[in-house]
C-alpha positions in Angstrom: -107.0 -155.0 -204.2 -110.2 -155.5 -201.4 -113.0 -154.8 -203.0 -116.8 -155.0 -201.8 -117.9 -158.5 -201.6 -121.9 -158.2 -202.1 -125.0 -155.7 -202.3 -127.9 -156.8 -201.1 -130.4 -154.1 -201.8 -128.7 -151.2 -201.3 -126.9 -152.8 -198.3 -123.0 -153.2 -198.9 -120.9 -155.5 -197.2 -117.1 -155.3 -197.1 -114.2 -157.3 -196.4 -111.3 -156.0 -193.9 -108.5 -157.8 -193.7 -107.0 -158.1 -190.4 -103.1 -158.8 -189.7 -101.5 -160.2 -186.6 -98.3 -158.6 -185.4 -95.8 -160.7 -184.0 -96.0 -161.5 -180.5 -100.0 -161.0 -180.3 -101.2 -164.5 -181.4 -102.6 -164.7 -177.9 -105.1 -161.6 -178.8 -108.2 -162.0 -180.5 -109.1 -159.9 -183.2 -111.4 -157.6 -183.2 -115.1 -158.7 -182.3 -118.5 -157.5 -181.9 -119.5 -158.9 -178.3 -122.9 -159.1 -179.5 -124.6 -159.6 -182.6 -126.5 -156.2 -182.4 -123.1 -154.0 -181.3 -122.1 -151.6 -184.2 -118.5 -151.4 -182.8 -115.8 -154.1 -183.0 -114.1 -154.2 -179.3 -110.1 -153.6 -179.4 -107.7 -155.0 -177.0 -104.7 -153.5 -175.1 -101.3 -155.1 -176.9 -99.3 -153.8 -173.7 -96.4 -156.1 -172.8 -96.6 -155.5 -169.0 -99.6 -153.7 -167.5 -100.0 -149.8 -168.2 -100.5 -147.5 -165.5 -103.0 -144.3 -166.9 -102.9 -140.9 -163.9 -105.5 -139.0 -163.7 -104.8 -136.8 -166.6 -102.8 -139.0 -168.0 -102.7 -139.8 -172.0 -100.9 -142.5 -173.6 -101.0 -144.6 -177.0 -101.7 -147.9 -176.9 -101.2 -150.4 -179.2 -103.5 -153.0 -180.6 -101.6 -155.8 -182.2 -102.6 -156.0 -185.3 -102.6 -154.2 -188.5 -105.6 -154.1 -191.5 -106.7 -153.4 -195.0 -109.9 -152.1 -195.9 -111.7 -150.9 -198.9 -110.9 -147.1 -200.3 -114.6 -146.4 -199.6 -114.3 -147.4 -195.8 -112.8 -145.7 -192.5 -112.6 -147.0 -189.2 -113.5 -145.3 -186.1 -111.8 -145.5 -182.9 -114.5 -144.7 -180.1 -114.2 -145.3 -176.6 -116.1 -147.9 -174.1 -119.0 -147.0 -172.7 -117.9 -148.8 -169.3 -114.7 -147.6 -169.4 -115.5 -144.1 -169.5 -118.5 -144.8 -166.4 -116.6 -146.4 -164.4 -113.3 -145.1 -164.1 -113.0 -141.7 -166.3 -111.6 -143.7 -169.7 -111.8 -142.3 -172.8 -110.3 -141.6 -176.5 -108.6 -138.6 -177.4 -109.0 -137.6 -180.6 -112.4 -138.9 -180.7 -113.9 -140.9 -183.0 -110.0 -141.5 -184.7 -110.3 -142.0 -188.3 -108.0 -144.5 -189.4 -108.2 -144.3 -193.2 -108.0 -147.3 -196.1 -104.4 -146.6 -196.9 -103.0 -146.7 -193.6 -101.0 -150.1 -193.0 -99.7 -149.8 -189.5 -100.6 -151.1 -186.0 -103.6 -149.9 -185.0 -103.4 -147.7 -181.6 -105.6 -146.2 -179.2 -104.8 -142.7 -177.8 -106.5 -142.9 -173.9 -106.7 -140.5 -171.4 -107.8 -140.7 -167.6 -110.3 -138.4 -167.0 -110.7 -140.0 -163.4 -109.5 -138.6 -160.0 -107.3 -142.6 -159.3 -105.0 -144.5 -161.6 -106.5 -146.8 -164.3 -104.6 -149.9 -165.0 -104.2 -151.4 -168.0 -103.8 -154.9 -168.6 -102.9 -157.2 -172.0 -106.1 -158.2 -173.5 -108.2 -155.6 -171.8 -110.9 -154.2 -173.8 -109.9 -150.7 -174.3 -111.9 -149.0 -177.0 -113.9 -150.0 -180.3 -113.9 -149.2 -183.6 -116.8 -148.7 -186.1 -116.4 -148.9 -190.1 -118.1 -146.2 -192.1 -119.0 -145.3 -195.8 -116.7 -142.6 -197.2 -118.3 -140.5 -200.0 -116.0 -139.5 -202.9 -116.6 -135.9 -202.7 -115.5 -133.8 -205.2 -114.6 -130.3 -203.6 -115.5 -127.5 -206.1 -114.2 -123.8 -205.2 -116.8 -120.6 -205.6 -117.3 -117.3 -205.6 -120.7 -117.6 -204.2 -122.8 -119.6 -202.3 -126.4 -120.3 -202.3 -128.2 -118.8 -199.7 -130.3 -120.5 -196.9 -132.1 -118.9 -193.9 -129.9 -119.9 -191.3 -127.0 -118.3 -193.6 -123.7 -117.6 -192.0 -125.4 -118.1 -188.0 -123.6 -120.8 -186.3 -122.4 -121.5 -182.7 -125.6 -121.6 -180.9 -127.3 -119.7 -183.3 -130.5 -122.1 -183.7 -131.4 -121.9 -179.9 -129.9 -123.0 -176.6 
């Protein structure tokens, strides 16, 4: 079982374990570039390099596989740089990959560019964020409290 390592006041660390899948021992895992980044970067496990239309959507794999606490998800978002300079993003996005999945981890991209984006092994391609999950008990009702925005929604606060 993973369990939290430490509490420091109020402030949780946990421990992911991360698994290599064959043939990626040439891929790091993943990393925050720098020591103030919130998101781990993920690289492209792609055999051969990938060629993304514009338009385009495909899955691409990670290499590796992990475990992570049940009070934990991680969230696939896309690159800033990616998405600047060439129309790159995540569909789906952020992706939730929850505590009890054990399979390779995969990026879903899509070129929102007007020219082909290639892909290469290794590439930075997206990067994922660990979050607290609540345990939320859902209770059903035959009423609701009322507020003063009450049932307004979709623009309903302004602009």
């Amino acid at each position: 079982m993973i369990k939290q390592l430490i509490n420091l006041g109020g402030i949780s660390l946990f421990q992911v374990l991360f698994k290599r899948l064959e043939g990626n021992e040439d891929l790091a895992i993943p990393k925050r570039m720098t020591e103030g980044s919130a998101g781990f970067d993920l690289q492209a496990s792609v055999a051969e390099p990938v060629v993304l239309a514009p338009g385009e959507r495909k899955l691409i794999p990670t290499g590796f596989a992990m475990a992570m606490p049940i009070e934990l998800e991680a969230q696939i978002r896309p690159r800033s740089g990616l998405a600047y300079k060439h129309g790159i993003t995540c569909l789906n996005s952020p992706g939730t990959i929850d505590a009890d999945y054990r399979g390779e981890v995969k990026v879903l991209l899509i070129n929102h560019g007007q020219a082909p984006f290639t892909i290469e092994r290794g590439e930075r391609i997206a990067q994922m964020l660990f979050q607290i999950v609540p345990n939320v008990t859902i209770i059903e009702a035959d009423e609701l409290p009322d507020t003063l925005r009450g049932a307004g929604g979709f623009g309903h606060t302004g602009v």
